[in-house]
C-alpha positions in Angstrom: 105.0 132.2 132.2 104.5 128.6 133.9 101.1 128.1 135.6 100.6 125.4 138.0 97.5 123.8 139.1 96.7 124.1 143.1 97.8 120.2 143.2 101.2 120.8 142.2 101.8 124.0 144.3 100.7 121.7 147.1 103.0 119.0 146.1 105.7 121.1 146.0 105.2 122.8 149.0 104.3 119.7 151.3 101.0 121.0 151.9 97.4 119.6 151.5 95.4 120.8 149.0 93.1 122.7 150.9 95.8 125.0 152.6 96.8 126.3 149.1 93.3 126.7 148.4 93.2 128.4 151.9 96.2 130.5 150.6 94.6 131.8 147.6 91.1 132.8 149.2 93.2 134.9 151.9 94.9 136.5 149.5 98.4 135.3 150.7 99.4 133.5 147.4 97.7 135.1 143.8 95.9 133.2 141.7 94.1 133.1 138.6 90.3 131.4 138.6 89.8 129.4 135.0 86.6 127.4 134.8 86.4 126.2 138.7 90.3 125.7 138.9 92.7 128.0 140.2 96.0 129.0 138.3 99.5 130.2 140.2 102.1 131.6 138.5 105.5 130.3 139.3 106.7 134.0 140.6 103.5 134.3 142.7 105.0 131.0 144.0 108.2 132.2 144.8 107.5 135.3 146.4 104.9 133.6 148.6 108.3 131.2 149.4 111.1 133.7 149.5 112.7 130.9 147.3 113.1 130.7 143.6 111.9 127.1 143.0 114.0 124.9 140.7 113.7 124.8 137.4 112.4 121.3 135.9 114.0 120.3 131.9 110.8 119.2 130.1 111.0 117.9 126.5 108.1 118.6 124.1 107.4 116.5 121.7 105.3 117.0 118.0 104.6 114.1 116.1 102.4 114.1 112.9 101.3 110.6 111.7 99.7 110.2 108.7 97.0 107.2 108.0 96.2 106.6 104.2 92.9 104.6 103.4 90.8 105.3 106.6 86.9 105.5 105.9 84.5 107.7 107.9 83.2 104.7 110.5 86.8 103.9 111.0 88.2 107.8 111.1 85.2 108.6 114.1 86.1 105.7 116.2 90.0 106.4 116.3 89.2 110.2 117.0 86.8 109.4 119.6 89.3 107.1 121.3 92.2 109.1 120.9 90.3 112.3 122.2 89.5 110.3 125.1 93.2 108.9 125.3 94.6 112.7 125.6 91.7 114.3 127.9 92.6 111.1 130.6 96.4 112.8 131.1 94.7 116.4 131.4 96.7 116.7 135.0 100.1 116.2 133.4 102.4 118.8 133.8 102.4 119.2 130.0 98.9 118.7 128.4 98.8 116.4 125.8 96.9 118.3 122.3 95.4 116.5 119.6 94.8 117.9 116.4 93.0 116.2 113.2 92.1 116.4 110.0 90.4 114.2 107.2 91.0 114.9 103.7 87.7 112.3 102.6 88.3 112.5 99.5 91.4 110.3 99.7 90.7 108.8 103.1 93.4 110.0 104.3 93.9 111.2 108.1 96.7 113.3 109.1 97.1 113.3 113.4 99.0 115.8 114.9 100.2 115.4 118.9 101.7 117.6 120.7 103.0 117.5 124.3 105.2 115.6 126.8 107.5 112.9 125.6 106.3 110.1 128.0 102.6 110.8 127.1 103.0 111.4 123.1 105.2 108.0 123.0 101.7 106.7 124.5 99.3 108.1 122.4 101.8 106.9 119.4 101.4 103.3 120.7 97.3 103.7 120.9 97.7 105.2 117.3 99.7 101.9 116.0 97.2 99.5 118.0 94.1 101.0 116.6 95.2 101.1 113.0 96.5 97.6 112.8 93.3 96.7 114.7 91.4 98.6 111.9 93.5 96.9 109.2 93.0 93.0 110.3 89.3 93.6 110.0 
């Protein structure tokens, strides 16, 4: 089932933000409340429209990069920036998800990403940057 965020039922409707919130608070278009943002399923959508909305192709992406030879220090700052990295994109219509894990006995640091194509491809490039960066220290 595809949520979407108030902002993109406003985009795709035209409408300013606040009418959709409107919408929602009136009861006219169901929503779902997580944290302090709404959530509206595409059908809720559609029958608020009368109009099935056009489906978009997405490509997903998962990408597991391994990194031989890392050491704590290093390991903490690339996780801190890539966390940061991923949480910046948190809008995108496909969330970005970062996944690691440290074997320290051989200092080895397997990074999994999962998510759009445009924003793993990014997040591979921040990956390449910080470990050469590390490695010319």
């Amino acid at each position: 089932m595809e949520m979407l965020s108030v902002e993109q039922v406003a985009d795709e409707l035209g409408l300013h933000v606040r009418t959709v919130r409107g919408y929602v608070r009136d009861g006219r278009l169901k929503a779902v409340r997580i944290g302090k943002q709404y959530r509206i399923a595409r059908a809720d959508l559609e029958a608020l429209t009368g109009v099935p909305a056009p489906r978009v192709r997405h490509t997903d992406v998962a990408a597991t990069v391994r990194i031989e030879g890392i050491g704590r220090g290093d390991l903490d700052r690339l996780a801190t920036a890539l966390t940061a990295a991923a949480q910046s994109g948190a809008d995108d219509p496909v969330p970005l998800r970062v996944q690691l894990s440290y074997d320290e006995e051989r200092a080895s640091l397997t990074v999994m990403l999962l998510g759009g194509l445009a924003a793993t491809t990014e997040l591979l490039g921040l990956v390449r940057v910080l470990t050469e960066a590390e490695e010319g220290r």
